[in-house]
C-alpha atoms as an extended CHARMM CRD file, in Angstrom:
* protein
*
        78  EXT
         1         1  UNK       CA             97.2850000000      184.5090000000       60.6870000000  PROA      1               0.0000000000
         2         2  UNK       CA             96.4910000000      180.9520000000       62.2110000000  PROA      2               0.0000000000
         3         3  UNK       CA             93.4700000000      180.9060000000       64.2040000000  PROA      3               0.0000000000
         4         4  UNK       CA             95.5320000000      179.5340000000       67.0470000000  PROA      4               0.0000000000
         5         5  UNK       CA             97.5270000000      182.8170000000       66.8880000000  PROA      5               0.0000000000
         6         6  UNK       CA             93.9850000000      184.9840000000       66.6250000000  PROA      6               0.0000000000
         7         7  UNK       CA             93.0550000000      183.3160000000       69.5310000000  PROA      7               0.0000000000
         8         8  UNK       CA             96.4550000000      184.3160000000       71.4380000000  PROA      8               0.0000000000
         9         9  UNK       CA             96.3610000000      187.9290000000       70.2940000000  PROA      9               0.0000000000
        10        10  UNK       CA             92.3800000000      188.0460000000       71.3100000000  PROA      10              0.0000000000
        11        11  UNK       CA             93.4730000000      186.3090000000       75.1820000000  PROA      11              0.0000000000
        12        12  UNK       CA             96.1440000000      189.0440000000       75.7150000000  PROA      12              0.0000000000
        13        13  UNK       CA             96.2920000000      190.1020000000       79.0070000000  PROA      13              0.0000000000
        14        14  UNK       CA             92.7330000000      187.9290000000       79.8830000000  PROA      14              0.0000000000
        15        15  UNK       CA             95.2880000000      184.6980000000       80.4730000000  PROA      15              0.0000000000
        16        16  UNK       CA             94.0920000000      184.0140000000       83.9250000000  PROA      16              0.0000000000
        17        17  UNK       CA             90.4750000000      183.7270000000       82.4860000000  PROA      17              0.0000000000
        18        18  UNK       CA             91.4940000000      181.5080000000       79.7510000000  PROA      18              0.0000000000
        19        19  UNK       CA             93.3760000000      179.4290000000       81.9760000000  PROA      19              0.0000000000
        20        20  UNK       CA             90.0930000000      179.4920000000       84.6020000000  PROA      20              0.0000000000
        21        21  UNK       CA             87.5280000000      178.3460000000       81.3430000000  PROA      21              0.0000000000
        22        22  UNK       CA             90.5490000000      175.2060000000       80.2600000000  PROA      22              0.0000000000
        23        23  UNK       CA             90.1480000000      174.1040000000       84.0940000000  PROA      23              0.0000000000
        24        24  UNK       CA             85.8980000000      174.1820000000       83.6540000000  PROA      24              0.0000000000
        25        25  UNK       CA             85.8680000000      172.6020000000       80.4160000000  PROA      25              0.0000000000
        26        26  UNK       CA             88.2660000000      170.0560000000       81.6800000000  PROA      26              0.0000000000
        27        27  UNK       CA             86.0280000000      169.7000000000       84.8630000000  PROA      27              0.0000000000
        28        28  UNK       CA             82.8190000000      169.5970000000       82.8690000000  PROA      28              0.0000000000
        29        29  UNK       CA             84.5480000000      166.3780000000       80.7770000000  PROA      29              0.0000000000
        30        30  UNK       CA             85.7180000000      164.5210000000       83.4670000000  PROA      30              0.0000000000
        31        31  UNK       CA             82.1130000000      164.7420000000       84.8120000000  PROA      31              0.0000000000
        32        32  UNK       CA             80.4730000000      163.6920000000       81.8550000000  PROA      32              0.0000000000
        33        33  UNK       CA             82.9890000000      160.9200000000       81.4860000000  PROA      33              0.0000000000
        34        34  UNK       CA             82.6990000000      159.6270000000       85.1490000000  PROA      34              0.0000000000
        35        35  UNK       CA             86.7190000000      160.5260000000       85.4350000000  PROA      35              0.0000000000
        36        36  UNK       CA             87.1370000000      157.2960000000       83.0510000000  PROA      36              0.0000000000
        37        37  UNK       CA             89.3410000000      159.9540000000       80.6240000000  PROA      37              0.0000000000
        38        38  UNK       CA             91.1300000000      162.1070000000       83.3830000000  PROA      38              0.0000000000
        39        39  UNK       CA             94.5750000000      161.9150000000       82.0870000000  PROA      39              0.0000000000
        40        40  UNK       CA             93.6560000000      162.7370000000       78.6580000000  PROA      40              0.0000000000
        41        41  UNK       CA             91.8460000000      165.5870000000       79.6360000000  PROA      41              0.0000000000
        42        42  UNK       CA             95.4010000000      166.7770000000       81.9750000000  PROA      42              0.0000000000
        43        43  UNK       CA             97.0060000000      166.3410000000       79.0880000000  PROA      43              0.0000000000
        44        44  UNK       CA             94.6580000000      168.5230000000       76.9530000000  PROA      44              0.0000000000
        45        45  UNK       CA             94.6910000000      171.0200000000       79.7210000000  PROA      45              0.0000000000
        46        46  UNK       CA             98.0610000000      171.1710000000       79.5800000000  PROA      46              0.0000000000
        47        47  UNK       CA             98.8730000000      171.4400000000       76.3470000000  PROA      47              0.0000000000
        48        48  UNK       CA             96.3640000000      174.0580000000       76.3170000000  PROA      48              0.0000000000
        49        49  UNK       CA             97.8180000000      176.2980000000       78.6730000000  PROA      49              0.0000000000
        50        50  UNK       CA            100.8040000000      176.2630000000       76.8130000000  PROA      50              0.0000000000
        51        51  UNK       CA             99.7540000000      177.0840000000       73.6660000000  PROA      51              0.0000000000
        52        52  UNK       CA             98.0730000000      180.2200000000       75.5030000000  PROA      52              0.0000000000
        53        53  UNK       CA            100.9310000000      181.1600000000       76.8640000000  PROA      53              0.0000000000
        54        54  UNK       CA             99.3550000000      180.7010000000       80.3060000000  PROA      54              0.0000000000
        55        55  UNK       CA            101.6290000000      179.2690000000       83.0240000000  PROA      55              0.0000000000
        56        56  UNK       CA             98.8570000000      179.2580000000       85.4200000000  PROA      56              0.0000000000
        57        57  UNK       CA             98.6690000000      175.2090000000       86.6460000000  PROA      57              0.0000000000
        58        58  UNK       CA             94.9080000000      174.4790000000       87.2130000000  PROA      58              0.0000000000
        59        59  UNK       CA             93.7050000000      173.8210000000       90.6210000000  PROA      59              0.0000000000
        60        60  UNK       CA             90.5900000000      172.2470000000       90.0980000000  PROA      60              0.0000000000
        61        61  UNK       CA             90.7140000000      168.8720000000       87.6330000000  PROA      61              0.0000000000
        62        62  UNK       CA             93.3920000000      167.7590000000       89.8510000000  PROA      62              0.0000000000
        63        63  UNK       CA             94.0060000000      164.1110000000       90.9280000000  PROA      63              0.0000000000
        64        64  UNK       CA             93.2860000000      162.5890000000       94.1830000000  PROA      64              0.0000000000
        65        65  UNK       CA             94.7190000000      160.0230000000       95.8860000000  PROA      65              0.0000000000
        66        66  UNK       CA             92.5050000000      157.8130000000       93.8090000000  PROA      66              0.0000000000
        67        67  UNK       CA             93.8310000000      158.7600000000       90.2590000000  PROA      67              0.0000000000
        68        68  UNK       CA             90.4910000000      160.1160000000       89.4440000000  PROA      68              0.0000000000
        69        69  UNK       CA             90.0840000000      163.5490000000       88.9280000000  PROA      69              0.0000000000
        70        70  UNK       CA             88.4530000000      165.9680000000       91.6260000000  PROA      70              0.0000000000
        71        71  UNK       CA             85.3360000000      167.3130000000       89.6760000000  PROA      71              0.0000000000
        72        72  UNK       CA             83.8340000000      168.5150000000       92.7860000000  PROA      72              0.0000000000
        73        73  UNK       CA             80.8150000000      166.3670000000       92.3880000000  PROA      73              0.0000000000
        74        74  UNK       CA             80.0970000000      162.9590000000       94.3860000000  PROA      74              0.0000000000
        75        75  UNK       CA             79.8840000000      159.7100000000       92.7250000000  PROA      75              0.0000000000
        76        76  UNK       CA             77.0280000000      158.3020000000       91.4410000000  PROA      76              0.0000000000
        77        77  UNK       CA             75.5300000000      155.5040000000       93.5870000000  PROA      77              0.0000000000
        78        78  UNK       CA             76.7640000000      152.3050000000       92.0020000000  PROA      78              0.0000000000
């Protein structure tokens, strides 16, 4: 068995938490990246979810009106 189908059969029934850690790591990225890598991390969230089988969408680690993602977290001074 794959590890990507170990990690499926050890998420069963938990797919809500999954899909709540994808959206933190995600988060946690973007801040560490200043947002400069938001639509790679989408993507990755994305494909993520639906290789878990999770068909939750993420609310948080969504973009603004800016393009940047919403981490929550103000800018740093500039």
């Amino acid at each position: 068995m794959s590890v990507m189908g170990k990690l499926k059969h050890m998420l069963k029934g938990h797919e809500d938490q999954a899909g709540q850690g994808i959206d933190k790591t995600g988060d946690f990225v973007d801040g560490r990246t200043q947002g400069k890598h938001s639509g790679q991390v989408d993507s990755a969230q994305e494909r993520l979810r639906r290789q878990m089988g999770s068909e939750q969408t993420g609310q948080t680690g969504q973009t603004g009106q800016t393009g940047q993602a919403d981490t929550g977290r103000e800018d740093p001074p500039r």
